[in-house]
N, C-alpha and C positions, 0 to 999 in steps of 0.2 A: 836651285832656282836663284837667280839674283834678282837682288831687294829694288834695284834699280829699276830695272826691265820689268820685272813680274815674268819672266819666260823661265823653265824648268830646264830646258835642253837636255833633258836626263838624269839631271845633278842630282845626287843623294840631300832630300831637303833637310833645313836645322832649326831644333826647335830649340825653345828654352822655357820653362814651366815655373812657372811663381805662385806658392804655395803648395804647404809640404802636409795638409791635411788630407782625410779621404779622397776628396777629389783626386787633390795635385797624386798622389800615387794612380789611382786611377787614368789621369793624362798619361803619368811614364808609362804606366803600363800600356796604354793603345799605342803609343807610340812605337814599343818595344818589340810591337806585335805587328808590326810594318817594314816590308824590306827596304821601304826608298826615304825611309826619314830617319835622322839620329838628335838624342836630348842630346846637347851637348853644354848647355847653360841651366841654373837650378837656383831660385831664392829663395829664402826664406827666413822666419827671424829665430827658430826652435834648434840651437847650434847642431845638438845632436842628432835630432831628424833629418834636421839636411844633408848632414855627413854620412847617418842609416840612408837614407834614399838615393843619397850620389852614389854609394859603394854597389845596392843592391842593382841599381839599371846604370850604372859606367856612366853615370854622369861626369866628365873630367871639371865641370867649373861649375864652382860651390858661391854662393854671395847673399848674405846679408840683407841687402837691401837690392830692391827691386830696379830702384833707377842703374846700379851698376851693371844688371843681367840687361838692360837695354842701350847700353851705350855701348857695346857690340856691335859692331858693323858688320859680322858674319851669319846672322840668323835668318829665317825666313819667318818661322811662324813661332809665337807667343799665346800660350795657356794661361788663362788669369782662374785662379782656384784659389781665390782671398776673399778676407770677408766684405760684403757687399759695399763699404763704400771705397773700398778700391777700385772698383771695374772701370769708370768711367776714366778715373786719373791716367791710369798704368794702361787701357785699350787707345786712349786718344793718346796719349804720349808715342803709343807703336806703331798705331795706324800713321803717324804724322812723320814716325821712322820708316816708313815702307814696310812692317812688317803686317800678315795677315792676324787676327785674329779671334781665339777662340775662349769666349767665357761660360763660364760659368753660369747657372739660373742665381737670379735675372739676372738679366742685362743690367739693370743698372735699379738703384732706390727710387729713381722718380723720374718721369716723362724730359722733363728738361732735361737732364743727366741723359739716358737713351736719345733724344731726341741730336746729343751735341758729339755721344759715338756714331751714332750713324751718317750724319755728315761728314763728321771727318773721314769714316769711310770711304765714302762716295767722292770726296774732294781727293782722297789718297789712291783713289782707284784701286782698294784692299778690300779681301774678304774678311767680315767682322758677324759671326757666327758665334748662336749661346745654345749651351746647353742642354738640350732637353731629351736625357737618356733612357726615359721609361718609355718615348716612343720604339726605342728598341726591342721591345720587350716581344715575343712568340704571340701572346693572346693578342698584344692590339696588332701585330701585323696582319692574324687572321680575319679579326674582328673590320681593322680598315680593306681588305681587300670586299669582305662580304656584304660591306659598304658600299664601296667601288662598282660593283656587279650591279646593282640594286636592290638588294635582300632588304633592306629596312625602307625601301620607297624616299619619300622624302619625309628626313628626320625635323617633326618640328617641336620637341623639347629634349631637354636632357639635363641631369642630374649630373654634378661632379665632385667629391669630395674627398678629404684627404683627415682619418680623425685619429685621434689620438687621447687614450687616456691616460697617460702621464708620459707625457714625452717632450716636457721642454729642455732642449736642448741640454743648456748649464745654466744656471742660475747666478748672472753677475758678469758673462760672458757676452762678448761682441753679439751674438743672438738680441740680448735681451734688452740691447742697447740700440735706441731708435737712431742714433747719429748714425750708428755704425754699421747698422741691419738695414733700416729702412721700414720696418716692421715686425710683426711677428711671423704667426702661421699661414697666414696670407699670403706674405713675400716670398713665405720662405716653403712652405707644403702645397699653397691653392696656388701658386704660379703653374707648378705640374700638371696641377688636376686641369687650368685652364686649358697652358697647351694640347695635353691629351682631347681636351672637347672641341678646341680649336680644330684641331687634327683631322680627328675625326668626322665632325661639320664638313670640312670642306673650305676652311677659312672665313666664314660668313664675317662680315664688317657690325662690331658692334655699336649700340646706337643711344643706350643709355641704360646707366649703374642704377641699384639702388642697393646701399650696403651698409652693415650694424657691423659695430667691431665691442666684442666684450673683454674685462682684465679681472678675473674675479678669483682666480687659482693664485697665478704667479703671483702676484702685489703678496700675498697672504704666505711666499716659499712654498707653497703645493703643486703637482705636479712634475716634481724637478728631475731629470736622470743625466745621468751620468754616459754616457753611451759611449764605447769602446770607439774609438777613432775619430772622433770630433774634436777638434782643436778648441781648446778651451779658451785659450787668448783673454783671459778673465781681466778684466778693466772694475772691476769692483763696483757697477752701477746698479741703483735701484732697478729694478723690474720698470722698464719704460714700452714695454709693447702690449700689443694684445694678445690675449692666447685663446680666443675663439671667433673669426668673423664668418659673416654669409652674406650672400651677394642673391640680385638677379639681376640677369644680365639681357638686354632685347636687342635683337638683330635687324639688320636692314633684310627686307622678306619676309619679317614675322616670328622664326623662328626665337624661342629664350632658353636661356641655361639658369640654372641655381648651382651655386659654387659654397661650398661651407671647405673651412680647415679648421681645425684645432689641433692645440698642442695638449692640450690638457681639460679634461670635460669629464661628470660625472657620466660615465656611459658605460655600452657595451662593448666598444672596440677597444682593440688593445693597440697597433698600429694598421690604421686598415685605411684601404685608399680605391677609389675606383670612377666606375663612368658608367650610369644608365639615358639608356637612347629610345624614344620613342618616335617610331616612323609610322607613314601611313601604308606600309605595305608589312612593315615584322617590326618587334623591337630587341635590345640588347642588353645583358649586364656585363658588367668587368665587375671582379672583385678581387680583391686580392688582402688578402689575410696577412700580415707580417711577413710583406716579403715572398709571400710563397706565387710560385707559378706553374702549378699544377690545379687542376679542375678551378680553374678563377674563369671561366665564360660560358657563358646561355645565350646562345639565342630563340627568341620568340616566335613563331611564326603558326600558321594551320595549314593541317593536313587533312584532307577528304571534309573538308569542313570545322573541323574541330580543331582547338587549341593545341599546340604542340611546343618542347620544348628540347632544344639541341643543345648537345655540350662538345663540341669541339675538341680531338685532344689538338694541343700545342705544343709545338716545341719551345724552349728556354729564353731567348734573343739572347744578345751576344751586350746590352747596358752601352755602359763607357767604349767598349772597343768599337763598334759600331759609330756611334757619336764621332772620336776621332776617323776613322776609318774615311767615314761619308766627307767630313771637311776637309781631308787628303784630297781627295777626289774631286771637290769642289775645286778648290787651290790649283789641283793640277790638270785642271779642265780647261783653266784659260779664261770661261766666260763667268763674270763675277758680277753681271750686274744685275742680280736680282739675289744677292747675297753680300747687302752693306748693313745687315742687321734690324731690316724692316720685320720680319717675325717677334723678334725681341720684343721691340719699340711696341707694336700694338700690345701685345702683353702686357709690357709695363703701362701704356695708357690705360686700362682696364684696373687692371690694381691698382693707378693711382686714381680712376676712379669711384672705386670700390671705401677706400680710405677717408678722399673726399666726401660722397654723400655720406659716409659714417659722422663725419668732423661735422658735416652745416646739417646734417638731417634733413637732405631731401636725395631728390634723383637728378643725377647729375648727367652733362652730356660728355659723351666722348670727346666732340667739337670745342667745347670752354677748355677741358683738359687739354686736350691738343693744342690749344690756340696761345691758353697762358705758357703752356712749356716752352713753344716759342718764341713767346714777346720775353721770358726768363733768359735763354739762350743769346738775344741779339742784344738787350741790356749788359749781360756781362760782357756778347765784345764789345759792345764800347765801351765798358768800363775799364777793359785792357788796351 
């Protein structure tokens, strides 16, 4: 493809992936797993991991720093797999390069931030696409088709949560760091559970927050693990986020969702996450136990009158390779205008105002959130 044009003509496309944690392997790897793309740029600041990752997917250019992997003039498309207050910097620097691109959940720490990629998208005439790999997942593909048919009628509540009994991140780490995170389990576990209920819904327009955010574990170093593949990037800060919030959320039509995440909570889950759905014709659960994706769906419905209850099998979904896979296919589709990062952006409007009504203690509109993110965004250009 050239960066120029935006036309493919065939060309083998070229990525370049910044960030050398979970994710960033996961980007090489959907990439690797595609005939018509090659990584051929790689940054990151972990010397050894970069040089492990370039060796293990042929990556031939290795860098440091992130602005050097963007001052290439050969790439098409750019993975941002960094901790969240990169997204906005390093996606509007590429976007503004002609490159396409693909982040990471979220989009971005705050509605301004989301609200200033997704224009420059649209002004770059580039696809700018995040994230969100558990819709790949075997059960919600089932579960959204049986949706699609009409099996649950019209859905008008739903549960989505994502909990955790001891699982913050690292303790001292970019996570726990609000500069650097943008929050806690919220930003970083309830974005998922959102978009999966978003999904699911059918995109309904939400219309206003009301949300509590609690810090009673982490402040105290309880909670904390350790987890194999997480970039620790340890900045040495006190415990600055929350590590339990819950929301309710109300939709234009009526329908509402309640959203809970934590990181760390005296309970009974260990890492468990899912989505129940209440329709007026059947309803549904997802659950999902650590990970696992076997017997994780029920559906509700009656038979000869009486209550009944279905368990679907499913197959596996394909996570990250899917994710990159579909954004190929965007990119190589040609038509990008309804893929300048508008899904993201409502997302992050929601978590930010989830945060919001936690911070002034009332119910906040979508509309103020939206509105301040913009008068934010046209202050700083004039202030450049």
């Amino acid at each position: 493809m050239s960066v120029a044009t935006g036309a493919t003509n065939g060309q083998t496309l070229r990525a370049g992936v910044i960030g050398l944690g979970f994710t960033g392997n996961a980007h090489l790897e959907g990439y690797a797993a595609l005939p018509d793309v090659q990584t051929v740029a790689l940054a990151g600041l972990e010397d050894e991991r970069r040089i492990e990752l370039g060796a293990t997917y042929g990556v031939p250019y290795l860098y440091r720093d992130w602005q050097e992997l963007l001052a290439r003039d050969d790439l098409d498309l750019i993975s941002i797999c960094t901790p969240n207050a990169l997204h906005a910097p390093i996606a509007i620097a590429a976007l503004e390069g002609g490159h396409h691109v693909l982040s990471e959940k979220p989009l971005a720490r705050t509605s301004a931030e989301a609200t200033a990629m997704v224009a420059a998208a649209r002004g770059a005439g580039r696809v700018l696409q995040t994230v969100f790999n558990h819709r790949a997942r075997g059960d919600v593909a089932v579960l959204k088709r049986h949706i699609d048919e009409g099996g649950l009628g019209r859905i008008y509540h739903a549960k989505a949560s994502w909990m955790r009994r001891s699982g913050i991140p690292s303790l001292g780490s970019w996570f726990t760091n609000k500069d650097l995170a943008g929050g806690g389990p919220l930003i970083d576990l309830g974005v998922h559970m959102l978009d999966l209920a978003l999904y699911l819904l059918g995109e309904p327009v939400a219309v206003t927050v009301s949300g509590a955010t609690y810090a009673e574990l982490g402040p105290r170093g309880r909670g904390n693990t350790l987890s194999a593949g997480i970039p620790k990037h340890l900045v040495g800060s006190a415990y600055e986020v929350e590590d339990l919030a819950t929301a309710f959320i109300r939709f234009a039509g009526g329908a509402t969702l309640t959203l809970e995440a934590s990181w760390a909570v005296y309970g009974s889950a260990g890492d468990d996450f899912g989505v129940s759905l209440f329709g007026t014709d059947g309803g549904a659960e997802l659950k999902i136990l650590n990970y696992g994706w076997e017997d994780t769906l029920r559906l509700f419905t009656d038979v000869a009158g009486m209550p009944a209850t279905v368990a679907p099998r499913v197959p596996r979904g394909e996570g990250h390779r899917r994710v990159v896979a579909d954004f190929l296919a965007i990119v190589c589709g040609g038509d990008w205008a309804d893929h300048h990062g508008e899904e993201g952006l409502r997302r992050t409007q929601i978590i930010d105002a989830c945060y919001a009504s936690a911070r002034l203690g009332r119910e906040v509109t979508i509309a103020e959130i939206a509105a301040e993110a913009e008068e934010t965004v046209v202050s700083r250009e004039r202030a450049t």
